[in-house]
C-alpha positions in Angstrom: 0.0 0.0 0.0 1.3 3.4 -0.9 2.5 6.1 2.1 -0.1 8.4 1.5 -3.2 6.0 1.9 -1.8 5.9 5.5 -2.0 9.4 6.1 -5.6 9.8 4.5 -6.7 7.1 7.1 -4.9 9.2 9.9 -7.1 12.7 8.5 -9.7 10.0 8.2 -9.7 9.5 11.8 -8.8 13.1 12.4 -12.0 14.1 10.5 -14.0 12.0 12.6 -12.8 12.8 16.0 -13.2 16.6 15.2 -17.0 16.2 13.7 -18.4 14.8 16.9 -18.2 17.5 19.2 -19.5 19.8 17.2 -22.7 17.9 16.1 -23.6 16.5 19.8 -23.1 19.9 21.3 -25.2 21.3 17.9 -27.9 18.7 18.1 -28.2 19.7 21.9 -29.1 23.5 21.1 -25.8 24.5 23.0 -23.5 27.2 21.2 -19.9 26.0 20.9 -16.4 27.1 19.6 -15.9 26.9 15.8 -13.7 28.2 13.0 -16.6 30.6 11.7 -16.9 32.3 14.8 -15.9 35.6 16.1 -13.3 35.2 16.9 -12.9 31.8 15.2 -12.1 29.0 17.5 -13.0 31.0 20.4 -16.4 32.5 19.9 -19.2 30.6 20.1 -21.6 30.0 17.1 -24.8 28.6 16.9 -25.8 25.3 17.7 -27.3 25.0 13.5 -23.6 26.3 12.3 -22.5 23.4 14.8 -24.2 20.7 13.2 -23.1 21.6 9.8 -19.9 21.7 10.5 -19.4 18.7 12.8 -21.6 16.7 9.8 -19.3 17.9 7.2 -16.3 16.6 9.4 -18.2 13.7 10.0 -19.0 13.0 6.3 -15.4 14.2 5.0 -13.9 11.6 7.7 -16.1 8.7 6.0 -15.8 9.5 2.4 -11.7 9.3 3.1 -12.5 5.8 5.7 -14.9 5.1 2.3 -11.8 5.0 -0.3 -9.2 4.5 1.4 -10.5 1.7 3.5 -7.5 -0.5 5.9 -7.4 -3.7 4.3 -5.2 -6.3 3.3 -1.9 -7.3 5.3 -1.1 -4.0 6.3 -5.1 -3.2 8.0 -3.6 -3.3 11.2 -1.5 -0.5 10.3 -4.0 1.4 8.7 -6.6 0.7 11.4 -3.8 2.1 13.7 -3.6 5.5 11.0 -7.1 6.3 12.3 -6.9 5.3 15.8 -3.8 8.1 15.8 -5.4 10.4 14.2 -8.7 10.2 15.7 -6.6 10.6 19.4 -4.4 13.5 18.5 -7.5 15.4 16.9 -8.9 14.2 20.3 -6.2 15.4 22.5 -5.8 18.9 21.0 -9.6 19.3 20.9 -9.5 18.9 24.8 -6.7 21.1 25.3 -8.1 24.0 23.3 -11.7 23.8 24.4 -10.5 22.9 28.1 -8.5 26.5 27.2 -11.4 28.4 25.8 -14.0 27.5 28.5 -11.8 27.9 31.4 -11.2 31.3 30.3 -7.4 31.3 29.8 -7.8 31.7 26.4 -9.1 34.5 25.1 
């Protein structure tokens, strides 16, 4: 398998991780940061803009799972792309919204 299909599994996984924040806290009517508010990442938009966006991550995160699916002998490896990318996109997601809401961050 070629390099790059293991870095669109990690954006894959990247994509995904990112998207679900912003839909639950969407679908739950609460404003929350995103990159199209003011100002962007630390503003709050509406919960609608929310959901678009985290369903565009979501859907952008399985169109690249979608064609460049882990399979074969190297799955593990690829499986492992999207677990990595899925925990970093996690990780920094929890240290800048930790950030934002806390205050120390504006």
């Amino acid at each position: 398998m070629h390099w790059y299909f293991y870095l669109l599994e990690f954006l894959g996984g990247a994509f995904l991780a990112n998207g679900v924040p912003h839909f639950v806290q969407g679908i739950s009517g609460e404003p929350f940061q995103s990159p199209f508010a003011k100002p962007p990442g630390k503003g709050e938009s509406s919960p609608l803009s929310n959901v678009l966006w985290g369903f565009g991550n979501l859907v952008a995160g399985a169109l690249l799972l979608h064609f460049f699916w882990p399979r074969g002998c190297a799955a593990a490896l690829g499986w492992g792309a999207v677990g990595v990318g899925a925990l970093l996109m996690a990780i920094q997601l929890s240290t800048h919204f930790g950030k934002v809401r806390s205050g120390r961050l504006r």
